[in-house]
Each structure stands twice: as structure tokens, then as C-alpha cells.
C-alpha positions as CSV (number, residue, x, y, z in Angstrom):
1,X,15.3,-7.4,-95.2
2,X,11.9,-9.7,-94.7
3,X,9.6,-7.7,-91.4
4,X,7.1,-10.4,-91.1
5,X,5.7,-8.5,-88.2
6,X,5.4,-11.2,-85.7
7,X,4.3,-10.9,-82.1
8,X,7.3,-12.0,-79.9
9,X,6.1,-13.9,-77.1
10,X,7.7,-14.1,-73.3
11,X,8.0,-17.6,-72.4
12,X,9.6,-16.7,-68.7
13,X,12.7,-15.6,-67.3
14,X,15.2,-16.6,-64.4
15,X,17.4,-14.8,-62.0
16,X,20.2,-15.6,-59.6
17,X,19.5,-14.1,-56.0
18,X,20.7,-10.2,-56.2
19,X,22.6,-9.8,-53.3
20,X,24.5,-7.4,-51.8
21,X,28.4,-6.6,-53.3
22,X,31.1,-7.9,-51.8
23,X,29.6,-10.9,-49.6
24,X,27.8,-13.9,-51.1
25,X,29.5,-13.5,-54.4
26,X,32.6,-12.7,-53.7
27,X,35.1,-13.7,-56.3
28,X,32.5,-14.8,-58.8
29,X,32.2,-13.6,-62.2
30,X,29.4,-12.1,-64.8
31,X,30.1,-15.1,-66.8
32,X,29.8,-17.6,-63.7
33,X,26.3,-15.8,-62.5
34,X,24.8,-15.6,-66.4
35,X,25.5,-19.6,-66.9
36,X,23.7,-19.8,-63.7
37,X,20.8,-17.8,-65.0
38,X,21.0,-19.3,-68.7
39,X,21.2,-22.9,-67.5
40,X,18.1,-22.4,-64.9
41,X,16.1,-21.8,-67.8
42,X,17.3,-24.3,-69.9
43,X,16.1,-26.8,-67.4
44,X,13.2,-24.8,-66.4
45,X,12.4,-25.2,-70.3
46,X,13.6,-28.2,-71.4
47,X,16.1,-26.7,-73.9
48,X,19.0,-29.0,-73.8
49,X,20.2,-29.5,-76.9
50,X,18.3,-27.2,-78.1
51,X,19.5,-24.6,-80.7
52,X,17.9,-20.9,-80.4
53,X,18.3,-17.9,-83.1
54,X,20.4,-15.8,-80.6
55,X,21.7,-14.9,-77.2
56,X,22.2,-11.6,-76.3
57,X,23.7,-10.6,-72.8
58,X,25.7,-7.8,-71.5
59,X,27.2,-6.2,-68.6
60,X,28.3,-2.6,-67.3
61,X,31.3,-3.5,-65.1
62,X,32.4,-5.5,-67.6
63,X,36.3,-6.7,-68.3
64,X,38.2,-6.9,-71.6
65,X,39.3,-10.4,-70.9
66,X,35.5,-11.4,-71.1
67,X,35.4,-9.8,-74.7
68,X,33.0,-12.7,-76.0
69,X,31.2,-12.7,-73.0
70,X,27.7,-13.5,-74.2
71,X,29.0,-17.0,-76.4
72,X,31.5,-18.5,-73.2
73,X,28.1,-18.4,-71.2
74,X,26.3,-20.5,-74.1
75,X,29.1,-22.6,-74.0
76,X,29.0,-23.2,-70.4
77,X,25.0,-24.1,-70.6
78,X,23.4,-27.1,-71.7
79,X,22.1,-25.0,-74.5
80,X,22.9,-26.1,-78.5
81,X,26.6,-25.0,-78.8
82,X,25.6,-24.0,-82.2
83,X,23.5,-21.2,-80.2
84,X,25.0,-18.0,-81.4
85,X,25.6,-14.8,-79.0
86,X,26.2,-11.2,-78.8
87,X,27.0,-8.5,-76.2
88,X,25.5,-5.2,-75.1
89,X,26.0,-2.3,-73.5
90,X,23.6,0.5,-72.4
91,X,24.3,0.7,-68.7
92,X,21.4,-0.1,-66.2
93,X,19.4,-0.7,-69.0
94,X,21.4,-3.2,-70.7
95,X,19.2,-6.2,-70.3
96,X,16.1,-4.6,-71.1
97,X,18.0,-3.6,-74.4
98,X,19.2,-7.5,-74.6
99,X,14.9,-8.0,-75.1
100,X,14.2,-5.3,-77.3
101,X,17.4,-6.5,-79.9
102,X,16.3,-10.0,-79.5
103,X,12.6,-9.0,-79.7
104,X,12.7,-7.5,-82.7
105,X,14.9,-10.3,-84.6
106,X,12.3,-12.4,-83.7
107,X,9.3,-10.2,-85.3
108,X,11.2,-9.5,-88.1
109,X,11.5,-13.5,-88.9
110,X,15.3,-13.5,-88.6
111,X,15.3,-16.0,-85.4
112,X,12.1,-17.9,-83.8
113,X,13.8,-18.1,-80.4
114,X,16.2,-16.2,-78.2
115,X,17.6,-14.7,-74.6
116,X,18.3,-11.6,-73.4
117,X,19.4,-11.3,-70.2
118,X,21.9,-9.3,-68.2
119,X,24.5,-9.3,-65.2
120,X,26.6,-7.0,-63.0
121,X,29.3,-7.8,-59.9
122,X,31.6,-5.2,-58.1
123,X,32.3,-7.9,-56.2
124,X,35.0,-9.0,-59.2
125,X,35.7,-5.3,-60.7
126,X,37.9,-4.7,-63.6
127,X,40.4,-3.4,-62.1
128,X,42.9,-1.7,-64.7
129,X,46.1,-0.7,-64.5
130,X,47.0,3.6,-65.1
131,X,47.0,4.5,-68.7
132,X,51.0,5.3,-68.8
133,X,51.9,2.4,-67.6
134,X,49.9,0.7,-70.3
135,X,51.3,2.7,-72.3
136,X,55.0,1.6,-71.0
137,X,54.6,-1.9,-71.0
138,X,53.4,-1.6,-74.8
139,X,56.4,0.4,-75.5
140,X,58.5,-2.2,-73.6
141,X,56.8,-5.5,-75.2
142,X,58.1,-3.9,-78.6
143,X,61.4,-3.2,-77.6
144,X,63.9,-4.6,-80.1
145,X,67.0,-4.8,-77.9
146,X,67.9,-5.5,-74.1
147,X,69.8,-1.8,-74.2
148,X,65.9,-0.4,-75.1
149,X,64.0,-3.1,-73.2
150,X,65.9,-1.5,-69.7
151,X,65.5,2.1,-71.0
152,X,62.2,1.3,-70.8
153,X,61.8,0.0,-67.4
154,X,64.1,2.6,-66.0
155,X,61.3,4.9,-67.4
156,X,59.0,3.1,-65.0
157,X,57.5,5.5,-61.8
158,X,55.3,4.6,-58.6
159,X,52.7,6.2,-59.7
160,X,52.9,4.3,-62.6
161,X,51.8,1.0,-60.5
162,X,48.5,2.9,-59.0
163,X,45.3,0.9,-59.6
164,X,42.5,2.7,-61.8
165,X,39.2,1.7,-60.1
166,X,36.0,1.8,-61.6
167,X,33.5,4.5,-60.3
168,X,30.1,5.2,-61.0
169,X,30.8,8.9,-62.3
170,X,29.8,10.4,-65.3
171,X,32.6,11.2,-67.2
172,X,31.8,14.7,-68.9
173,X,30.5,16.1,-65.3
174,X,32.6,14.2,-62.7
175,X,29.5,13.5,-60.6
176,X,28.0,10.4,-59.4
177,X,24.6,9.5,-60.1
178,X,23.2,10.3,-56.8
179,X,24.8,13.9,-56.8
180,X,22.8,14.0,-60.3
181,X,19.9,13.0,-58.3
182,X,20.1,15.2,-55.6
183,X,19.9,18.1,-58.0
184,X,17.1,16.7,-59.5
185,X,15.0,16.4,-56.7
186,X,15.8,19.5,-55.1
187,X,15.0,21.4,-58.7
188,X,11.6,19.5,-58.1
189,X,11.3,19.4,-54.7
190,X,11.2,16.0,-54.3
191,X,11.6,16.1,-49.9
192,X,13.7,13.4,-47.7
193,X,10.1,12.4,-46.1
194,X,8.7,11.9,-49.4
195,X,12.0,9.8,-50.7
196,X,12.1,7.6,-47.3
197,X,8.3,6.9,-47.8
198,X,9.2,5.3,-51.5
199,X,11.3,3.4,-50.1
200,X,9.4,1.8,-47.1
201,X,6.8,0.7,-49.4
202,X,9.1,-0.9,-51.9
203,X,10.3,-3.0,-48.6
204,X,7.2,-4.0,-47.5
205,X,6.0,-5.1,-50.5
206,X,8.9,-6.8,-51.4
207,X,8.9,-8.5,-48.3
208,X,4.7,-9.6,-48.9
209,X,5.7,-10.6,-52.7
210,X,8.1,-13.4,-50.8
211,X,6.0,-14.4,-48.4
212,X,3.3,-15.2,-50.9
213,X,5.6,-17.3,-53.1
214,X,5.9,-14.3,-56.1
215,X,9.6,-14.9,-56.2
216,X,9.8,-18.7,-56.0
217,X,9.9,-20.0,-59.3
218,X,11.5,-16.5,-61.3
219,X,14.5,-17.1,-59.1
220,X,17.2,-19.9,-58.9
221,X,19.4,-20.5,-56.2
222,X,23.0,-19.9,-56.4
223,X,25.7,-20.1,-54.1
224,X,24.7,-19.6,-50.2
225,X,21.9,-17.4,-51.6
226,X,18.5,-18.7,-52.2
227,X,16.2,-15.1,-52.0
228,X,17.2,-11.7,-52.4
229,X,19.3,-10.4,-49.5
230,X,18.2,-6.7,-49.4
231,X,15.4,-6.9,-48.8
232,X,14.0,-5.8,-45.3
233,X,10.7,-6.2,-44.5
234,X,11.1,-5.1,-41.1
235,X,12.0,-1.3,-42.4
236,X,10.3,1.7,-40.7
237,X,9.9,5.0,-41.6
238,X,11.9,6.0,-38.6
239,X,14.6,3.9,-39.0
240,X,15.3,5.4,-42.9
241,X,14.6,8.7,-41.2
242,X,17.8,8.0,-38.9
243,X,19.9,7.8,-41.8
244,X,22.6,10.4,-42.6
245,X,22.6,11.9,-46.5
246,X,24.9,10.3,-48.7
247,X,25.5,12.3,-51.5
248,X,24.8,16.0,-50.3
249,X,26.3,15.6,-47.0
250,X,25.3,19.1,-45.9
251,X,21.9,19.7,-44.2
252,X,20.2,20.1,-47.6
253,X,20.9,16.4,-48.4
254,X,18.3,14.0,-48.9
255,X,19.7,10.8,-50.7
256,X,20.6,8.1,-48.2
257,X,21.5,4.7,-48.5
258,X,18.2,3.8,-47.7
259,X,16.1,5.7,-50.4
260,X,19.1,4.9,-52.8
261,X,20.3,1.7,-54.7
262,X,23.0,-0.6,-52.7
263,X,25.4,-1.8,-54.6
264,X,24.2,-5.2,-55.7
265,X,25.8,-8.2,-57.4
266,X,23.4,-10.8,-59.9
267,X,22.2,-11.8,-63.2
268,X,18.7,-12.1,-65.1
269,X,17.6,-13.6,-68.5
270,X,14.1,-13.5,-70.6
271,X,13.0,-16.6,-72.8
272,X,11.5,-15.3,-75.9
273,X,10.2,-17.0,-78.9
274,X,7.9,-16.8,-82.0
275,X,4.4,-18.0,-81.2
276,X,4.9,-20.9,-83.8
277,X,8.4,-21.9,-81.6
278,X,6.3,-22.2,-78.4
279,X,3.4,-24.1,-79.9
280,X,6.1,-26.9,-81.4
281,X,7.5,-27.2,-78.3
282,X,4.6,-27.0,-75.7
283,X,6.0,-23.7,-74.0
284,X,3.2,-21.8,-72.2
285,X,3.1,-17.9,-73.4
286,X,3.1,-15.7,-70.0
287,X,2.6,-12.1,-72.2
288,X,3.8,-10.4,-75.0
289,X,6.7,-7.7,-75.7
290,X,4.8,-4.9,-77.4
291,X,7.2,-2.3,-78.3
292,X,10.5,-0.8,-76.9
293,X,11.9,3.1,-76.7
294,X,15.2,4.7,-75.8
295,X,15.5,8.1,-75.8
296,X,18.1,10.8,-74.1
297,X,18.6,13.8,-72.6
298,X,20.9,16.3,-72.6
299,X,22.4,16.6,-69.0
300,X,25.6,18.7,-70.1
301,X,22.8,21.7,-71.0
302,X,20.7,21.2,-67.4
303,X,18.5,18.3,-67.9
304,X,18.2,15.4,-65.1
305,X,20.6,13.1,-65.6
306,X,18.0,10.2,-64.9
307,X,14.9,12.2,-66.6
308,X,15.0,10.1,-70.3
309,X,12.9,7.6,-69.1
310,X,10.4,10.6,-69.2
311,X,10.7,10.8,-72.6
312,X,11.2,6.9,-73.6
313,X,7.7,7.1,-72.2
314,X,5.7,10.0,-73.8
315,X,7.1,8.8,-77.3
316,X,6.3,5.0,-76.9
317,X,2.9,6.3,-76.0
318,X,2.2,8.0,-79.0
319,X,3.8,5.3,-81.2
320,X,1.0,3.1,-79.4
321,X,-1.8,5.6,-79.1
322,X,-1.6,5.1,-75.4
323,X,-2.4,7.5,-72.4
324,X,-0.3,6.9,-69.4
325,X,-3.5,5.8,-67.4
326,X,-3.4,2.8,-70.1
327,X,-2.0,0.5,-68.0
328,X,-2.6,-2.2,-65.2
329,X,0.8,-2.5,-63.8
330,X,3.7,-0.3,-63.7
331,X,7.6,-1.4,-63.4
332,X,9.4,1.8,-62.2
333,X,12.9,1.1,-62.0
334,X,13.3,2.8,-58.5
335,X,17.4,3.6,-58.7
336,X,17.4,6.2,-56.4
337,X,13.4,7.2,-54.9
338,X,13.9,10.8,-55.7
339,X,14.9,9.9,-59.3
340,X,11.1,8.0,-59.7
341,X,9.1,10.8,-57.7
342,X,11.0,13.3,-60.2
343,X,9.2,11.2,-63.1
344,X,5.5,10.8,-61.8
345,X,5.9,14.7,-61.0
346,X,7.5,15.7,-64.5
347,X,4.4,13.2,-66.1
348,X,1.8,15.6,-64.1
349,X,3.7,19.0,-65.1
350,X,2.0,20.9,-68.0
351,X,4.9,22.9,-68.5
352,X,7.2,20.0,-68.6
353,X,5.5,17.7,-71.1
354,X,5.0,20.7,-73.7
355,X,8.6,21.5,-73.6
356,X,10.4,19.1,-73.0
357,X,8.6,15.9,-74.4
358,X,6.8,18.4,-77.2
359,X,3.2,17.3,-76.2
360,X,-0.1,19.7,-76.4
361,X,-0.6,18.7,-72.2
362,X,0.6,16.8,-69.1
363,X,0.3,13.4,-69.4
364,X,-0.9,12.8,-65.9
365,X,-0.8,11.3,-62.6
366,X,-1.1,6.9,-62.4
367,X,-2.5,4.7,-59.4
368,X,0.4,4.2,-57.5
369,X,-1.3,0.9,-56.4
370,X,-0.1,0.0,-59.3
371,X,3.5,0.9,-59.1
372,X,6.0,-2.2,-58.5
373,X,3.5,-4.0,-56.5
374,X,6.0,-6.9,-55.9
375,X,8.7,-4.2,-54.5
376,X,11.4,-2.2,-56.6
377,X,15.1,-1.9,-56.9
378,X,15.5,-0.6,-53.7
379,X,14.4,-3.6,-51.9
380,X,15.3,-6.0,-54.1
381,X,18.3,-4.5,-55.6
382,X,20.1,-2.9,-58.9
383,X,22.8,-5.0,-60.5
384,X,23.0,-2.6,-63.4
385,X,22.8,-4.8,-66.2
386,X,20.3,-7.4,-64.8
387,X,17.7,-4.6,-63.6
388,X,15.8,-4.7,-66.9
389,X,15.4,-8.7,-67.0
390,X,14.4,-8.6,-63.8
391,X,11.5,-5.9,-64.8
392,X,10.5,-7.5,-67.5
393,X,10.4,-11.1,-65.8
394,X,8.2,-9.6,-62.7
395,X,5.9,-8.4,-65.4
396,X,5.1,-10.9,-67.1
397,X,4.3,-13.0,-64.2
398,X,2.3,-10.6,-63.0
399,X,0.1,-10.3,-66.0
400,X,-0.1,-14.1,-66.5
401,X,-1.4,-14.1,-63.0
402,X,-4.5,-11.5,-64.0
403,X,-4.7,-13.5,-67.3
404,X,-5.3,-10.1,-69.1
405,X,-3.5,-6.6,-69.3
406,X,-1.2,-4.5,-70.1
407,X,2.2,-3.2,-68.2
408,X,4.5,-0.2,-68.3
409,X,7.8,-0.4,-68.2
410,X,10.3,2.2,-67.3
411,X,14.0,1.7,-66.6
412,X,16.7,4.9,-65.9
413,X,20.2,4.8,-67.2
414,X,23.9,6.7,-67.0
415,X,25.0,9.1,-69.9
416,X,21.2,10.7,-69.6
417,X,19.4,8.0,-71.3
418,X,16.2,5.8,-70.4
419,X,14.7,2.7,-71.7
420,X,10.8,2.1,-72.1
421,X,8.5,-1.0,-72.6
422,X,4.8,-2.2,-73.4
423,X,4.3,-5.8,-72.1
424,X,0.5,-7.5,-73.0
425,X,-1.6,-10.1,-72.5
């Protein structure tokens, strides 16, 4: 296989409004809100007709009818039909993955062009059906005779006919990612006032980023939504204070829905392309992907659930030679604010770093001026797989803005894992 090495360029990226589930996108699919996404940057572009090495995309709530997800949105852009596709998986960062996979076809000479991108709805969930009666109807679809084919429906029980609803649980401990959470922070003492805080300031400066005009041209309007409808820039302190815990309902609780995630429905996508691709066709480079990590943890054996970003980071650092002070921006994916303070204090704990990510000292505090500057997840929102477009997109802008730099990239997933980026200028 040829590795020709070459840097992979960020031409932009576009998102749908991420709004919260169940209201302004009610009844509409991944695929609607990814030909959305795909098609605003095909005209943001000027890519029709055009035919690009690869499109990956991917989704967490995902259903099996939409096996070929990735190629029906192609189909339903503008884009070459040619354009092949590909789906992903690796929960809330899925899209960020969709980059790195894309990224790396294009430095290894395989493709000059591609999109990653990402979408999430439980506003049209996959519902399935229970397991035995799956079972049953595949035992009655094969049924060679009317005697066997009413033997088989006579078999039939209510509880058969109970919907299966997706949760956000993980399997092998039967708890949600915010009761993960709320063990992390209490093993770190991460406190409600300190949680609450987080999540003012990712509010307010959400809130500043739109009335500045950040968000203008990174987002397309789509359906009654034209902006982001979490956010609330007229959030106090006392009003997230007022909030009962969500999680931990007892007194020791400290996740609400304020310093948590809402559950948000949308769709983001990155332009990338060879340097040679954008010169032939007059597109403007905003920043460079550097490098990518994903690394794990072991939850079952008592690590944080949401603690591999940790790791992600300490070994793309190394691979870079890098300190964690290296930077000018930072992208924290804020899923739940406890779940980010848990990080920055794990990053500052001597004992930590040595043993779990095997280095000879901490790696240190950052500027939190520098921390999602335009606002985080929790204002804006976390459709699980769009989050990491959506990271990478405000990144870049921001570093085409300073004209210079370099940004750190940081996004938490389920099944213990975490995904890590270096974006340049």
C-alpha cells in the first residue's frame, strides 16, 4: 500500500441546527438531516457534479433499514453519484472517527477528497420488536404448511408484542452514562457548584459566539430551525443551582439536566481534501488535521467510564512531542461537566498520569480561556454522532480566524473509549 504522507487539509464543514429531541425534528430521519448537511456543503463548495474519493458518515441510534446509510445520503445530494460511501460506528465519537478514516485515505494517496460527517435523532428511534417474537415470526415466515404456519401463531404471547426501546445504558453494567458520571466525579470530587459553574460558562459563551456571527456560516438552516435551540444565554448560576439531581437522586447527587447533555437531534459534516484538490479547485484551506487517537479504558475493572479521552490525549502527545500547554484552543467535548472537570483534574494528578497513562509526571493544568471559547455541548448540544464534526468544524474556524495555531481536540464516548485530535494552521 503507497503512504505518500500527505497533509490533509480542512476545507470547512456544515451543520444542521442541533435542536432539542422530540420538537423541531420530529419525524425526520438521519438520512433526511445528513442530505441536509451534505448538500449545504455542496453548494457552500461548489461541488455539484463533482466526484470525491469517499464519504464516510455514521450514526449511533441508527436503524437496520438504513443499512447503506452513508451512499442514500450521496444519492440524495447534488454530489457525483459515482461518490462512493461507507458507515461508522464508535458512539459519540463517530464523526470525529468519519475525519480521522477519511483523513488518513487522503494522506496515504488513496482519495484526494472526501466527507466525514455524522448525525443522531431520538426523535425517529429504532424501535425493535422483543427478541422472541423475532424469533417467532422467523420461525413462522419458514413454515411449510398452514397446520405449522397456525402452530406457530398460536405460540404467539402479549409479551411477545412489547416494544424494545433504545436506552442509553451500557450493556455489561446496566448503568447510564450519567450514573457512570456521577461515580466519577464523586471518586474525584468534582462538587455540584463546580459542575453548575461549567455549565454557565458554556451558555454564555455560546450565547456571545451567536451574537458575534461565529455560528452563521458553519450552520444551515433546516426545517423551522435556523440556530441552535439550547442554548440559553440568559442562564444563571442560581437558576442551574434550583435544579433537582438527575441521576443520583439522593442528596449526594450532583448531575442535573443543566450540567448534563439534553437529548439533542442534528447532523454535521467536514470537507477534506489533498492540498493539490483545493488548489485545482480554488477552495480556501481553513487548517489542517494533524493526527488522530482512540484509546479505552477498562470500566468493568473500576475506571471512568468517560476517562479514555485522558488517555487518547497523553498518547497523541507523545506521538507529536507535544505538552498539553501546546495549544491555542481547546475543544472539550462537555457531555456531562463533571465528566470534563474529571479530565483537567486527572491531567494535573501525578499519581494518575504515572499509572494510568504510564508517564514519568502530570501533564498539567491548561488556560481555561482557552476551553470551548464558542460554548460546548451543553449549550449547544450532543447529537451523539454529529458532536465530533461539530468540534472539528468550530476549530478550524477558529484557527482560520487567528491565522496561526494549533487546537486540541478531545471527545468522550460509551463502552469506555475516547477520541483525540491535533488541528493546525
Amino acid at each position: 500500500m503507497n503512504n505518500l504522507n500527505q497533509r490533509v487539509a480542512i476545507i470547512g464543514s456544515q451543520r444542521v441546527p442541533f435542536v432539542r429531541s422530540f420538537r423541531e425534528y420530529t419525524r425526520t430521519s438521519n438520512q433526511e438531516m445528513l442530505m441536509a448537511t451534505l448538500q449545504a456543503i455542496v453548494k457552500k463548495y461548489n461541488l455539484q457534479g463533482k466526484l470525491l474519493g469517499d464519504v464516510a458518515l455514521g450514526a449511533v441510534m441508527n436503524s437496520s433499514i438504513a443499512w447503506n446509510l452513508s451512499r442514500e445520503v450521496v444519492l440524495g445530494t447534488e454530489l457525483d453519484h459515482r461518490t462512493p460511501a461507507f458507515n461508522v460506528q464508535r458512539a459519540c465519537g463517530t464523526s470525529l472517527e468519519t475525519v480521522n478514516l477519511i483523513a488518513l485515505k487522503i494522506a496515504s494517496g488513496q482519495i484526494n477528497s472526501g466527507i466525514g460527517g455524522g448525525s443522531d435523532t431520538n426523535s425517529d428511534l429504532p424501535i425493535m420488536i422483543q427478541q422472541a417474537l423475532a424469533w417467532k415470526l422467523i420461525d413462522l415466515n419458514n413454515a411449510k404448511s398452514l397446520g405449522e404456519r397456525l402452530s406457530k401463531i398460536l405460540d404467539l404471547r402479549p409479551a411477545d408484542f412489547k416494544p424494545a426501546y433504545p436506552g442509553i445504558i451500557e450493556p455489561r453494567t446496566g448503568l447510564s452514562m450519567g450514573q457512570h458520571t456521577e461515580k466519577m466525579v464523586k471518586e474525584w470530587g468534582i462538587t455540584r457548584k463546580e459542575q453548575d459553574q461549567l455549565a454557565y460558562e458554556s451558555h454564555v459563551k455560546a450565547a456571545k459566539a451567536y451574537e458575534d456571527g461565529f455560528y452563521n456560516d458553519l450552520i444551515t438552516p433546516f426545517k423551522t430551525a435556523s440556530r441552535d435551540t439550547i442554548v440559553r444565554g440568559d442562564t444563571t448560576i442560581e437558576k442551574l443551582s434550583k435544579l433537582k439531581p438527575a441521576f443520583d437522586k439522593s442528596d449526594q447527587g450532583t448531575l442535573t439536566a443543566g450540567n448534563s447533555t439534553a437529548f439533542t437531534d442534528g447532523a454535521g459534516a467536514v470537507l477534506l481534501t489533498s492540498e493539490e484538490f483545493a488548489k485545482e479547485n480554488q477552495l480556501p484551506i481553513q487548517a489542517y488535521l494533524k493526527d488522530v487517537q482512540a484509546a479505552a479504558v477498562d470500566h468493568l475493572r473500576g475506571a471512568g467510564l468517560l476517562m479514555a479521552p485522558t488517555l487518547a490525549v497523553a498518547q497523541l502527545l507523545k506521538r507529536n512531542n507535544l505538552t498539553l500547554q501546546d495549544f491555542d484552543f481547546y475543544e472539550i467535548h462537555e457531555a456531562f461537566a463533571g465528566q470534563v472537570l474529571c479530565t483537567l483534574k486527572a491531567w494535573e494528578d501525578e499519581t494518575y498520569c504515572k499509572k494510568e497513562l504510564g508517564l514519568t509526571k502530570a501533564l498539567g493544568s491548561i488556560d481555561r480561556n482557552k476551553m470551548n471559547v464558542k460554548g460546548g455541548s451543553l449549550a449547544l448540544g450532543h447529537p451523539f454522532g454529529a458532536t465530533g464534526a461539530q468540534v472539528v468544524g468550530t476549530m478550524t474556524k477558529l484557527l482560520q480566524q487567528k491565522g496561526s495555531g494549533r487546537g486540541l481536540i478531545s471527545v468522550c464516548t460509551g463502552g469506555g473509549m475516547g477520541v483525540a485530535a491535533i488541528v493546525d494552521r
